[in-house]
ROTIVO-165483 format. One record per atom (N, C-alpha, C, O): residue in three letters; x, y, z. Coordinates in steps of 0.1 Angstrom, whole numbers, padded with zeros to 4 digits, always signed. Example, Ala and Ser with C-alpha at 12.3 -4.5 7.8 and 13.67 -1.06 7.14 Angstrom:
// ROTIVO-165483
ALA+0132-0057+0078 ALA+0123-0045+0078 ALA+0132-0033+0078 ALA+0142-0033+0085 SER+0128-0022+0071 SER+0137-0011+0071 SER+0129+0000+0079 SER+0134+0011+0080 
END
This chain:
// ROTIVO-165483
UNK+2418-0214-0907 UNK+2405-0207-0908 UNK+2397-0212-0920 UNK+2403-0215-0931 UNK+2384-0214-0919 UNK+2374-0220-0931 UNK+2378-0207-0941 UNK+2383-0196-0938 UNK+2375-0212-0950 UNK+2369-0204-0963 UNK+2359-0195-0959 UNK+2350-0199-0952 UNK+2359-0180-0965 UNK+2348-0174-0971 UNK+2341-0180-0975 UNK+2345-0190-0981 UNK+2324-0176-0973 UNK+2316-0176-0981 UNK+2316-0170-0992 UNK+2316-0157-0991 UNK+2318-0175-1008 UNK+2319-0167-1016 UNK+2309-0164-1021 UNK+2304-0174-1026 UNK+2299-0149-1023 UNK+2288-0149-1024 UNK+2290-0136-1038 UNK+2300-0129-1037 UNK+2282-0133-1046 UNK+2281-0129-1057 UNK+2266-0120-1061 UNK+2254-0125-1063 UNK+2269-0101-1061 UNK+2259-0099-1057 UNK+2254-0097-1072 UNK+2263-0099-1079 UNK+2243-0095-1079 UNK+2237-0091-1091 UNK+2223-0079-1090 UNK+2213-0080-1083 UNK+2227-0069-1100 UNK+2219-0064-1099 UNK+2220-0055-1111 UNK+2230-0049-1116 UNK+2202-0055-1118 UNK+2203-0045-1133 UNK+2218-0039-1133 UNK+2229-0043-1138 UNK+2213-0025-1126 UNK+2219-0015-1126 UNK+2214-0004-1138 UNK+2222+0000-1147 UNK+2207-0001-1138 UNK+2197+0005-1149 UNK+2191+0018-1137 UNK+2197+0029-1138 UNK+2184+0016-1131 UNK+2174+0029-1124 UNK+2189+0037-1122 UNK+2190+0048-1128 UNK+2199+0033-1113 UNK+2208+0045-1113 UNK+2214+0048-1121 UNK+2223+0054-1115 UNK+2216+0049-1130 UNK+2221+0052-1143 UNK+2209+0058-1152 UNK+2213+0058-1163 UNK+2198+0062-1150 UNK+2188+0070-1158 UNK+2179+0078-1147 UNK+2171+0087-1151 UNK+2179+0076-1138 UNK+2171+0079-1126 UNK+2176+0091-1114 UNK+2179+0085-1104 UNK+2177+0105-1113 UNK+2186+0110-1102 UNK+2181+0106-1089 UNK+2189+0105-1079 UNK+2172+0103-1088 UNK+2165+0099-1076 UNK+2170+0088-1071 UNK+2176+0089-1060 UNK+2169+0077-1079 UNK+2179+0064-1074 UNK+2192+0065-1074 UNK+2199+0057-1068 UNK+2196+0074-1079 UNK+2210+0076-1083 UNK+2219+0083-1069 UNK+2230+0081-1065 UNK+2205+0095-1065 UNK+2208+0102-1050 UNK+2206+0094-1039 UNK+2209+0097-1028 UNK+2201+0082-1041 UNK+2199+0071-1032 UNK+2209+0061-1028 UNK+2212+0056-1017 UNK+2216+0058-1044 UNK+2226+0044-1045 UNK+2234+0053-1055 UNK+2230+0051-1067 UNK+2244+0062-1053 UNK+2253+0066-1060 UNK+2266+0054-1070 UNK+2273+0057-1079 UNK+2263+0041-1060 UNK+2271+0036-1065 UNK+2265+0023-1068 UNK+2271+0012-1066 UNK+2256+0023-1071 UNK+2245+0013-1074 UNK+2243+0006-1063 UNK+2249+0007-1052 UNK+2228-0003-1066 UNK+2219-0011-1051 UNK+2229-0022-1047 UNK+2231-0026-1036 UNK+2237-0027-1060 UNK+2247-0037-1053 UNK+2256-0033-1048 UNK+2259-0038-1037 UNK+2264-0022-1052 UNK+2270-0017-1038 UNK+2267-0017-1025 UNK+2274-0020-1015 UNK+2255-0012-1026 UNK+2250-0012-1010 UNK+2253-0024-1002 UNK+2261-0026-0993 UNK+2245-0031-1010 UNK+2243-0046-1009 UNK+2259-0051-1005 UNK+2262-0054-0994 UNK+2266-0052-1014 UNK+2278-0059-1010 UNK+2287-0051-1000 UNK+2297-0057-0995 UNK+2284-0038-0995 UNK+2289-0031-0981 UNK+2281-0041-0967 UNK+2287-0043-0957 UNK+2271-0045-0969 UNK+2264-0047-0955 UNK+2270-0064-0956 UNK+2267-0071-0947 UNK+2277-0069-0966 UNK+2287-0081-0966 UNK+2302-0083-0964 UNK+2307-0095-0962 UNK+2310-0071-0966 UNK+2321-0068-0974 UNK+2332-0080-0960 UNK+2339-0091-0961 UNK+2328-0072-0948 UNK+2334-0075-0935 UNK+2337-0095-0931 UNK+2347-0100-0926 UNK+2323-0104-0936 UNK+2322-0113-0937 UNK+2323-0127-0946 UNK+2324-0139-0943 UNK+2322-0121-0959 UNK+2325-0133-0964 UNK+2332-0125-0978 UNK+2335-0113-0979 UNK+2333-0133-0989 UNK+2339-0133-1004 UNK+2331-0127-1011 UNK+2324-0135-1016 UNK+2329-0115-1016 UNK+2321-0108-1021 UNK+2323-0101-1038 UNK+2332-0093-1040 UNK+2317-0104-1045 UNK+2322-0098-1062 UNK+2309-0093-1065 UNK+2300-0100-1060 UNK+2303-0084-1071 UNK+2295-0078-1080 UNK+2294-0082-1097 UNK+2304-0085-1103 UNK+2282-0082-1103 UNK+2279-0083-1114 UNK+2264-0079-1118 UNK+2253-0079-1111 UNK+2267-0075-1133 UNK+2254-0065-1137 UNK+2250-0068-1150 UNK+2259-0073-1157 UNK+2240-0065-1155 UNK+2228-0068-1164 UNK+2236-0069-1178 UNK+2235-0079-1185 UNK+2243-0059-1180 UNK+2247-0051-1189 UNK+2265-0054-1194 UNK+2271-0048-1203 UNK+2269-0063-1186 UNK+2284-0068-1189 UNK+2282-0082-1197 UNK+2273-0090-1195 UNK+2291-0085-1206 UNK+2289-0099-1212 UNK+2287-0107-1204 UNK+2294-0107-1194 UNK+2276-0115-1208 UNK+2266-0131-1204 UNK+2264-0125-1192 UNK+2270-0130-1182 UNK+2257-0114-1190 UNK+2252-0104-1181 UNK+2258-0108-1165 UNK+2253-0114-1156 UNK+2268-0104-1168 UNK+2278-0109-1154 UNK+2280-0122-1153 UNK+2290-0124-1145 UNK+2275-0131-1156 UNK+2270-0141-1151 UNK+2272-0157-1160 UNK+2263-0165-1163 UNK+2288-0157-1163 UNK+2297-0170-1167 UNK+2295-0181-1163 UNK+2288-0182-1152 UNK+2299-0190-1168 UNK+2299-0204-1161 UNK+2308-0202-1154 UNK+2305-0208-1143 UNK+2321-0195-1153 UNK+2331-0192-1150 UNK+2330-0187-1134 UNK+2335-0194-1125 UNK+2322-0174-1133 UNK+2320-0165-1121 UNK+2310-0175-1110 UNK+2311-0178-1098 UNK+2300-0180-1120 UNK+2287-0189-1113 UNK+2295-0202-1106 UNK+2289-0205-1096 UNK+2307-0210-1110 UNK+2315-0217-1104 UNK+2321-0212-1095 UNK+2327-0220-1088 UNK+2323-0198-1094 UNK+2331-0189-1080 UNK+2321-0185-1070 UNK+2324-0177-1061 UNK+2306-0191-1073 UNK+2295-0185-1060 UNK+2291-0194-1051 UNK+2280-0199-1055 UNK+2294-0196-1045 UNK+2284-0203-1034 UNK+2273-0199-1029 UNK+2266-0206-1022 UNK+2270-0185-1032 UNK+2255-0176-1029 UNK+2255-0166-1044 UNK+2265-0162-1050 UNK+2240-0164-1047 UNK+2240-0156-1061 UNK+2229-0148-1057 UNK+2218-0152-1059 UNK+2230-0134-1050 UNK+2219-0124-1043 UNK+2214-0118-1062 UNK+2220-0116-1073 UNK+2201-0116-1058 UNK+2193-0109-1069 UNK+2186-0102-1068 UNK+2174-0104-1064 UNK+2192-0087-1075 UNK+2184-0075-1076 UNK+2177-0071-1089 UNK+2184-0065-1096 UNK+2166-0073-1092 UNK+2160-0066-1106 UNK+2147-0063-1105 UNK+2140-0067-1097 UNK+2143-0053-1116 UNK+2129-0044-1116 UNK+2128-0043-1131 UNK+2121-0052-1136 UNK+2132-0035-1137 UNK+2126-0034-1153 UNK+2135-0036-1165 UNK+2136-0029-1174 UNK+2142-0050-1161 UNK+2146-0053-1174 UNK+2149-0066-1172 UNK+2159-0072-1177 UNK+2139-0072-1162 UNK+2139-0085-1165 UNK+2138-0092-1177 UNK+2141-0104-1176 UNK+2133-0088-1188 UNK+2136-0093-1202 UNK+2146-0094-1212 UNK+2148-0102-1221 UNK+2155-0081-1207 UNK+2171-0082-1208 UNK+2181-0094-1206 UNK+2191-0097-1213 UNK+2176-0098-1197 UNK+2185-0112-1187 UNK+2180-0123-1201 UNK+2169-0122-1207 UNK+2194-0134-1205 UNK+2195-0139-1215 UNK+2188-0154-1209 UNK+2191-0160-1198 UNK+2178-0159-1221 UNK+2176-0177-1216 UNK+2192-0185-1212 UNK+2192-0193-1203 UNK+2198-0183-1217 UNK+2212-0190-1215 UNK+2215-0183-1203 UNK+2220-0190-1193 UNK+2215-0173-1201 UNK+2219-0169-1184 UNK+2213-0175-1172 UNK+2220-0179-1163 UNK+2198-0176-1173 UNK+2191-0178-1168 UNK+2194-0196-1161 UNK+2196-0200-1150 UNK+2193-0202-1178 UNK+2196-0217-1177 UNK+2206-0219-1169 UNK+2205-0227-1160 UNK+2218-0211-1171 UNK+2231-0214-1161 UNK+2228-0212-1148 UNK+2234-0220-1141 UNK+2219-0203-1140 UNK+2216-0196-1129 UNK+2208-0213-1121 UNK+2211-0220-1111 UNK+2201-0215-1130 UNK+2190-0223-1128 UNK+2194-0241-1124 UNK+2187-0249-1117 UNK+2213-0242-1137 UNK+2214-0255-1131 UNK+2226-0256-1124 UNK+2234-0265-1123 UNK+2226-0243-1118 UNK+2239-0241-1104 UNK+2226-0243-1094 UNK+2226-0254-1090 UNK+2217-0235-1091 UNK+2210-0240-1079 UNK+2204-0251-1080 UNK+2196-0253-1071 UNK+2205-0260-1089 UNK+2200-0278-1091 UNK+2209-0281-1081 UNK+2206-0288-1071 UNK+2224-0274-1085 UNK+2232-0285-1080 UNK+2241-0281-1066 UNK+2249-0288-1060 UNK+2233-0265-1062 UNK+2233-0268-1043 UNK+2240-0252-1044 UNK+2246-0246-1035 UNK+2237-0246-1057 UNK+2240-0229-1055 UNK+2231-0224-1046 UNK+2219-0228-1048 UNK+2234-0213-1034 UNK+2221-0207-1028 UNK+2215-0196-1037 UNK+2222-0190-1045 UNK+2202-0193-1034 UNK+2198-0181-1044 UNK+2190-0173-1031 UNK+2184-0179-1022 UNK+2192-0157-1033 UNK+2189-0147-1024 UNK+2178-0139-1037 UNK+2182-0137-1049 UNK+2167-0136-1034 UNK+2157-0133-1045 UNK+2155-0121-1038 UNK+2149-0127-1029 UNK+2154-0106-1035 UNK+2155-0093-1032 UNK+2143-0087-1043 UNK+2142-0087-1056 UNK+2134-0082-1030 UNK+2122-0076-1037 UNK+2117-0075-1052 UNK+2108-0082-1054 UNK+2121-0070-1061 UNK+2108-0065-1073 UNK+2117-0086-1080 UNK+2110-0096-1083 UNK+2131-0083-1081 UNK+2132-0097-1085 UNK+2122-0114-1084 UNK+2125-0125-1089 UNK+2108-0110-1076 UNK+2096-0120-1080 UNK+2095-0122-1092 UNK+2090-0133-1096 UNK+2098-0114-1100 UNK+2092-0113-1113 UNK+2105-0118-1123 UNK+2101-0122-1134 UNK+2115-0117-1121 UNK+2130-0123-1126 UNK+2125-0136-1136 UNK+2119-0145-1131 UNK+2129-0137-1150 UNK+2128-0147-1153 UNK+2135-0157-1145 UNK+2131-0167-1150 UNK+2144-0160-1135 UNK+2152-0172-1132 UNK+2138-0174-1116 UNK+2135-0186-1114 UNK+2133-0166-1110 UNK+2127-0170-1097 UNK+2113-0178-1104 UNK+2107-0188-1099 UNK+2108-0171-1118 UNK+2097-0175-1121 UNK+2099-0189-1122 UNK+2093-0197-1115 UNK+2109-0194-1132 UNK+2113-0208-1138 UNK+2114-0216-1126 UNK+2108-0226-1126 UNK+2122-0213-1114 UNK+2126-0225-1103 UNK+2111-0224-1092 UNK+2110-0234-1085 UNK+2100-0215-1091 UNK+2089-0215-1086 UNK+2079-0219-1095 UNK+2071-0226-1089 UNK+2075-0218-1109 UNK+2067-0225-1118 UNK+2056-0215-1116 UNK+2047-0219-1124 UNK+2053-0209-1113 UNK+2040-0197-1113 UNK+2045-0183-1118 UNK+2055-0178-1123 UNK+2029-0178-1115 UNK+2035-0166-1123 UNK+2043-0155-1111 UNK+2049-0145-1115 UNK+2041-0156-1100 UNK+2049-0151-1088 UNK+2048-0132-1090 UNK+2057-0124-1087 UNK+2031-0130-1095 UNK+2023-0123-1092 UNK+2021-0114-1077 UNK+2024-0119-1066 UNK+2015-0100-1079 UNK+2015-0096-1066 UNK+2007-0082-1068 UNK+2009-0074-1077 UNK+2000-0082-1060 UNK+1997-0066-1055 UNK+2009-0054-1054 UNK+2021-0057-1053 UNK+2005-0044-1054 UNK+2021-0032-1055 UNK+2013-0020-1055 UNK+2003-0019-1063 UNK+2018-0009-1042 UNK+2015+0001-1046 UNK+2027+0012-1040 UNK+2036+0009-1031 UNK+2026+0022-1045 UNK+2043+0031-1043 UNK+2033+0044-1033 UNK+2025+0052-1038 UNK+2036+0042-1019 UNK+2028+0055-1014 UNK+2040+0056-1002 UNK+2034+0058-0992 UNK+2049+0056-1001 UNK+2057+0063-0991 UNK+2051+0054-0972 UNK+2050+0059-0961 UNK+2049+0039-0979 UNK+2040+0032-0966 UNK+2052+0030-0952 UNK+2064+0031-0954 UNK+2050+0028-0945 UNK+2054+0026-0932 UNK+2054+0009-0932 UNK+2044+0004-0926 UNK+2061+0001-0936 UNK+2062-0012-0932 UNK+2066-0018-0920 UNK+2075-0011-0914 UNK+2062-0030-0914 UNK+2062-0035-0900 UNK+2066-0051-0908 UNK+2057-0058-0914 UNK+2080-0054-0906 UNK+2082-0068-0910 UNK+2084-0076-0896 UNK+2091-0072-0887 UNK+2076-0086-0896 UNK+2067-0095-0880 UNK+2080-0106-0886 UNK+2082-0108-0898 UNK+2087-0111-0873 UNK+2091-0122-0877 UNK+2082-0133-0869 UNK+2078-0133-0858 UNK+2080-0143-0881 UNK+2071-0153-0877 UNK+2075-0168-0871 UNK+2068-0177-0866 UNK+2091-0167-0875 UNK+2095-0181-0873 UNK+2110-0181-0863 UNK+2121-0185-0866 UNK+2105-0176-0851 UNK+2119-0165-0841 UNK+2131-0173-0844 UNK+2141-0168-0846 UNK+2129-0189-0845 UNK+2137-0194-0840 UNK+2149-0204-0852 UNK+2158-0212-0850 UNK+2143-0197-0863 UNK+2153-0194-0875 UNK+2162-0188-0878 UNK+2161-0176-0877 UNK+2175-0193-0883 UNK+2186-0189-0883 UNK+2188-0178-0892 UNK+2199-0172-0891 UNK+2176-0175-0903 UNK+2180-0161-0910 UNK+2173-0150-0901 UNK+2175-0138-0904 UNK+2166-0152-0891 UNK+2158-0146-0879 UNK+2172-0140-0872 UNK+2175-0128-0872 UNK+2181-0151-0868 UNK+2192-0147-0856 UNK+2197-0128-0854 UNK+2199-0122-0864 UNK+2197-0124-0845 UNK+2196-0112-0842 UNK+2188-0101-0842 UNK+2191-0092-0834 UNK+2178-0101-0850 UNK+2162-0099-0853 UNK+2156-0095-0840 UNK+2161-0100-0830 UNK+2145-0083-0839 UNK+2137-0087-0828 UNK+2123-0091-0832 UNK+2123-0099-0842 UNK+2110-0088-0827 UNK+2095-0094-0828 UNK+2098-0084-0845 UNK+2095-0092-0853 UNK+2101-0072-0852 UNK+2096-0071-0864 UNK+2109-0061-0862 UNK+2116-0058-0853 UNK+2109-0057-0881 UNK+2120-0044-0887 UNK+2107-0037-0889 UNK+2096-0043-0890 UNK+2110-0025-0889 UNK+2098-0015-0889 UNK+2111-0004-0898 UNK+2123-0001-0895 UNK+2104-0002-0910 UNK+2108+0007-0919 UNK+2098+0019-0928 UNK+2090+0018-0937 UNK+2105+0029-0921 UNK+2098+0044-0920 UNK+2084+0045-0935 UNK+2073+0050-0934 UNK+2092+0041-0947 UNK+2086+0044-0958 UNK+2092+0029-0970 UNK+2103+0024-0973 UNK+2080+0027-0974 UNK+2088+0016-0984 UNK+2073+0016-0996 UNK+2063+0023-0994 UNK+2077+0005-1011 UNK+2063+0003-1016 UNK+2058-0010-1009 UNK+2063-0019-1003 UNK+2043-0007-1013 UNK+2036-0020-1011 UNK+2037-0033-1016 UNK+2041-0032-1028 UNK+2036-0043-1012 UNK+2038-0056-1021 UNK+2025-0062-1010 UNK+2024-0060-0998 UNK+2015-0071-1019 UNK+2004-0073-1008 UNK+1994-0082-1017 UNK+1989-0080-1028 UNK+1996-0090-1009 UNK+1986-0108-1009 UNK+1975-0105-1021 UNK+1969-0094-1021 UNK+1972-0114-1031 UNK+1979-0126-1033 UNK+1991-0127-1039 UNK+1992-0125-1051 UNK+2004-0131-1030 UNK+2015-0137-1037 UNK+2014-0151-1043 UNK+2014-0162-1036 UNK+2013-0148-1057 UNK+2013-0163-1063 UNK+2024-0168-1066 UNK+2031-0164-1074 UNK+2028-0179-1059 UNK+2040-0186-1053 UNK+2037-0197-1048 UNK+2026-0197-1043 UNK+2044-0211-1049 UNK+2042-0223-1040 UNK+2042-0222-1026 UNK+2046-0212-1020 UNK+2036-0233-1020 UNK+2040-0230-1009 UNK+2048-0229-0997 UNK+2050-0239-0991 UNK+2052-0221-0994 UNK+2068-0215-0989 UNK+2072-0230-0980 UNK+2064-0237-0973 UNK+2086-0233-0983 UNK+2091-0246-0970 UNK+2087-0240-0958 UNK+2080-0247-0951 UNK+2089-0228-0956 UNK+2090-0221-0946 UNK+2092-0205-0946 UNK+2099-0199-0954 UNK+2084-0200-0933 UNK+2075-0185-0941 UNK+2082-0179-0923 UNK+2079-0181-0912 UNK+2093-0169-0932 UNK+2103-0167-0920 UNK+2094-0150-0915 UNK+2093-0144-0905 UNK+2089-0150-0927 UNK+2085-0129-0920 UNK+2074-0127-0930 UNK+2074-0132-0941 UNK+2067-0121-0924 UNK+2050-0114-0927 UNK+2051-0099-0927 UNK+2056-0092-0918 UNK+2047-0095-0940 UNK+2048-0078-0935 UNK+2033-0070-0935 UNK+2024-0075-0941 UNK+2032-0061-0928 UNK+2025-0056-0922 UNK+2024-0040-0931 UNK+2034-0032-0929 UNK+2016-0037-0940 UNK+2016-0018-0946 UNK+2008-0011-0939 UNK+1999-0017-0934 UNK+2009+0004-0936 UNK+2001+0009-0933 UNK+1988+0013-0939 UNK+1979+0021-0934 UNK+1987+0007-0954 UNK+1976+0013-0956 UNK+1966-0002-0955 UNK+1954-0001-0959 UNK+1971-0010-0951 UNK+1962-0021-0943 UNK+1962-0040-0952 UNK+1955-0050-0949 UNK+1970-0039-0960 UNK+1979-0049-0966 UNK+1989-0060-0955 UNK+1994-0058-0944 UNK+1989-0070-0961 UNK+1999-0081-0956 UNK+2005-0091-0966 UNK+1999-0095-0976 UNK+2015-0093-0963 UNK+2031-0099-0979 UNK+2035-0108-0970 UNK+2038-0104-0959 UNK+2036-0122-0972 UNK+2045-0130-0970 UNK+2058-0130-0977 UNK+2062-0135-0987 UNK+2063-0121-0967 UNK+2082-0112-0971 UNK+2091-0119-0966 UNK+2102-0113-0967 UNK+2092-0129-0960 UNK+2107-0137-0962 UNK+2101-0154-0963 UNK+2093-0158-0955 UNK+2105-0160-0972 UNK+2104-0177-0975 UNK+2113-0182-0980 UNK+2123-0178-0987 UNK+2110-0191-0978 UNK+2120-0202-0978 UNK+2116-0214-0987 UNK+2106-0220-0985 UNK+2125-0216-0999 UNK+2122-0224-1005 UNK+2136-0239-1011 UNK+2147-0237-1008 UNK+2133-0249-1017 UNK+2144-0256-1022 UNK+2143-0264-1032 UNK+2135-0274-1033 UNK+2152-0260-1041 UNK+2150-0272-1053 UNK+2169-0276-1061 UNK+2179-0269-1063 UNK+2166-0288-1061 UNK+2174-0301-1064 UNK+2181-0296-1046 UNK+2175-0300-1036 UNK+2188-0292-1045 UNK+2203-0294-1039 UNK+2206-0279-1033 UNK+2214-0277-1024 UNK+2199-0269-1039 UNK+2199-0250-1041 UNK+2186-0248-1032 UNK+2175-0251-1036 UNK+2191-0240-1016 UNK+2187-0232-1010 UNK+2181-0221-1014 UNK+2189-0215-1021 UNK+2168-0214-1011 UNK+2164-0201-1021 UNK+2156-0193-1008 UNK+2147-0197-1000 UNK+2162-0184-1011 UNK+2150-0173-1000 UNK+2149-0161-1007 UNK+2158-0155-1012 UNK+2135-0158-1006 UNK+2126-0146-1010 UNK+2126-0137-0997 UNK+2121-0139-0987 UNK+2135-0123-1002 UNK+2132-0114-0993 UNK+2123-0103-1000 UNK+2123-0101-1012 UNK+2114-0098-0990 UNK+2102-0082-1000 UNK+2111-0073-1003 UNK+2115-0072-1015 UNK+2118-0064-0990 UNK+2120-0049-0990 UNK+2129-0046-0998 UNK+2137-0056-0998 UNK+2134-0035-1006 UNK+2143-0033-1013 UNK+2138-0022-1022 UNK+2146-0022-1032 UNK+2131-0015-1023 UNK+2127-0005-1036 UNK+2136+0004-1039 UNK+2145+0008-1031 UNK+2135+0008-1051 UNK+2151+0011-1057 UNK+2153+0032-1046 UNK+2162+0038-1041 UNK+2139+0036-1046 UNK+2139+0053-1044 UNK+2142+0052-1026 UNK+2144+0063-1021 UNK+2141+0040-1015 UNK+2144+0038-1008 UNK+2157+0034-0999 UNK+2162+0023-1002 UNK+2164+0041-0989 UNK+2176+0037-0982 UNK+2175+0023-0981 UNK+2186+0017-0978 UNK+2164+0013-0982 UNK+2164+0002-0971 UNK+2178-0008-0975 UNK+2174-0020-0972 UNK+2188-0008-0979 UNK+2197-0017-0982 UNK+2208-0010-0973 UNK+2219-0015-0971 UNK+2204+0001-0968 UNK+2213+0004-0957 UNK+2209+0004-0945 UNK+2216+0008-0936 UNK+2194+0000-0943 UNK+2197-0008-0928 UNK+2200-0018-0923 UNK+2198-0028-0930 UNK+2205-0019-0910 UNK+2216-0028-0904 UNK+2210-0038-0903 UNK+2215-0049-0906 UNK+2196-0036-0897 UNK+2184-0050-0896 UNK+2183-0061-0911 UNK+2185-0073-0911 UNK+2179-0051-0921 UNK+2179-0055-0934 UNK+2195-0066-0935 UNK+2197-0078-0935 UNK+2203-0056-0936 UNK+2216-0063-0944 UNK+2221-0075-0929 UNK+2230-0083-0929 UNK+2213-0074-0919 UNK+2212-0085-0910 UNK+2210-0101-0916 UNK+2217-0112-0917 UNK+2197-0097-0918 UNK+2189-0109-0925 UNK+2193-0116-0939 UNK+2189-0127-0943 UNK+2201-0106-0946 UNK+2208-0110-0959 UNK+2216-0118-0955 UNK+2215-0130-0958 UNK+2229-0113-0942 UNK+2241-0123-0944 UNK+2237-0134-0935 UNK+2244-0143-0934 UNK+2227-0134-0928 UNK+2221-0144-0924 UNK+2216-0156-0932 UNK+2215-0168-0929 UNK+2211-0149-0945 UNK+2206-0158-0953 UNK+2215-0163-0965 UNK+2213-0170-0974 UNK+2226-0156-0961 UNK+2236-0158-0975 UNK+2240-0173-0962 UNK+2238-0184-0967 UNK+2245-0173-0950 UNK+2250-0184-0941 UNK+2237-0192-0941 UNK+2238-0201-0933 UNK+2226-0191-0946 UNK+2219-0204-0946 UNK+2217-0212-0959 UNK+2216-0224-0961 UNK+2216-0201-0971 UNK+2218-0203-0980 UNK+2231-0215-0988 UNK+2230-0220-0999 UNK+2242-0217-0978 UNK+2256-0219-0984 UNK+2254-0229-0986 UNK+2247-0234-0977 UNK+2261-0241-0999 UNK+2257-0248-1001 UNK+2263-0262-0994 UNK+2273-0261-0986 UNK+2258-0272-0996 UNK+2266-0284-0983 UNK+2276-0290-0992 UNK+2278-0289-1004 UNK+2283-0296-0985 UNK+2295-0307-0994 UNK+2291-0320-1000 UNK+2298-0328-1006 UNK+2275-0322-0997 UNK+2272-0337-1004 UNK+2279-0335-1020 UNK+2284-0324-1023 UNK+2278-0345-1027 UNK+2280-0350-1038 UNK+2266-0351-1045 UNK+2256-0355-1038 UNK+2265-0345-1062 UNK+2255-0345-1067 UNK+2250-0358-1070 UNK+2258-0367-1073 UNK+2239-0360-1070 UNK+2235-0372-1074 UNK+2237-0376-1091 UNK+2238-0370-1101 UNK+2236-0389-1088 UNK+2238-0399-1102 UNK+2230-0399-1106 UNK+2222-0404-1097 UNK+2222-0395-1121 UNK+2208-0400-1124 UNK+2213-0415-1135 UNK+2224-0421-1137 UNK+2203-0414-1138 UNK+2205-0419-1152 UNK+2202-0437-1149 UNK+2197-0442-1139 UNK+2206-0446-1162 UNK+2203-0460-1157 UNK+2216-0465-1145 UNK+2228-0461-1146 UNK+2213-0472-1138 UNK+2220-0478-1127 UNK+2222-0492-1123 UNK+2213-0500-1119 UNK+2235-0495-1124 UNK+2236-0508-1123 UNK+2233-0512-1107 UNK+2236-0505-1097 UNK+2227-0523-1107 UNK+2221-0530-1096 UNK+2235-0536-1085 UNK+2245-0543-1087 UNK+2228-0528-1069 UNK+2233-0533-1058 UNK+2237-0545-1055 UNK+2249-0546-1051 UNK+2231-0553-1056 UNK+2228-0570-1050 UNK+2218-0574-1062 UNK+2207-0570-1066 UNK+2224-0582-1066 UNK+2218-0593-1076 UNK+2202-0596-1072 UNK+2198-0598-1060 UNK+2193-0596-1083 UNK+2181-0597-1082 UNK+2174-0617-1084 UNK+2172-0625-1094 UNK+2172-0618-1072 UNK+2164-0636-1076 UNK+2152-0637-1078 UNK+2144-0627-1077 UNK+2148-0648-1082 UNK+2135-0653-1085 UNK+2134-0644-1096 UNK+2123-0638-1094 UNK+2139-0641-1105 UNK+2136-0634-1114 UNK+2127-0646-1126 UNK+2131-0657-1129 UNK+2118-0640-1132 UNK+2111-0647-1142 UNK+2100-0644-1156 UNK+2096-0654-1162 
END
């Protein structure tokens, strides 16, 4: 039998722990959730803001093949040295899962180069996530959209490059549209931006949702090439006429 995906979930962990609201929501924190709608399929470990090198070792980061990310208000918490490490595992073919308010994450900012900006409003909206690209494998099982009862807004302009590929469009009721799942890649590291996730919201416990994660955690995984050689390089075949 192959190997597990070993996949590594991250998240603050801050709103439930000061918050009863989130707290009556994710008793056991959002990465719990998170790593329940995985547990069944692949290699799964947790880590949080607030443990040395905020979960997040060279040590543990060499045990991921996927690194999901949850954060909202203490993105400034997260250490440059953490970040750095996060940053030269997906150079070198780590997948990265980027989970709503995390746009703003110092590590999504640095590997997109913008400021990864956005509209936001908290009104209890009715979202309609359209899948745009059916025939994508983080799509697989999916139908035409997830429609979720109440969520916040997130709504155009998302300042972001431009997506490899723009798997879902969301739709608010109060008349808003988010480019809510993309796809992006840098050196060797697979990256997908999912929207939905707000901390006062069930949405990490629907089935559709934690669909499209381990979907994207299996698209995410990284390949068996070999990193590339930089640097000076000795010559193939002898160079003539040289003069």
């Amino acid at each position: 039998m192959a190997n597990k995906i070993r996949v590594t979930v991250w998240n603050e962990y801050r709103h439930e722990k000061e918050s009863d609201i989130v707290r009556g929501v994710y008793p056991q924190g959002i990465h719990s959730a998170i790593k329940e709608g995985l547990d069944n399929e692949y290699t799964v470990q947790v880590a949080t803001l607030d443990e040395p090198e905020n979960g997040l070792s060279e040590a543990k980061l060499n045990e991921t093949d996927v690194l999901i990310w949850w954060g909202h208000k203490a993105h400034g918490d997260v250490s440059d040295d953490t970040v750095q490490r996060v940053y030269d595992r997906v150079l070198k073919g780590m997948g990265l899962i980027v989970l709503h308010s995390g746009h703003f994450s110092k590590i999504f900012k640095k590997l997109m180069g913008t400021s990864c900006d956005l509209k936001w409003r908290e009104a209890d909206e009715k979202e309609r996530i359209w899948v745009v690209s059916p025939g994508h494998p983080i799509a697989e099982g999916i139908g035409e959209y997830i429609e979720l009862e109440a969520e916040e807004m997130y709504g155009e302009h998302f300042d972001i490059p431009e997506p490899e590929e723009l798997i879902m469009v969301s739709w608010f009721e109060g008349g808003e549209v988010f480019r809510s799942g993309c796809t992006f890649t840098r050196g060797q590291g697979r990256i997908f931006y999912f929207r939905p996730g707000h901390e006062t919201y069930p949405t990490y416990y629907n089935e559709e949702i934690r669909r499209v994660i381990r979907n994207a955690v299996h698209w995410a995984k990284p390949t068996t090439r070999e990193y590339p050689k930089y640097g000076n390089h000795k010559m193939l075949e002898s160079i003539k006429n040289k003069f």
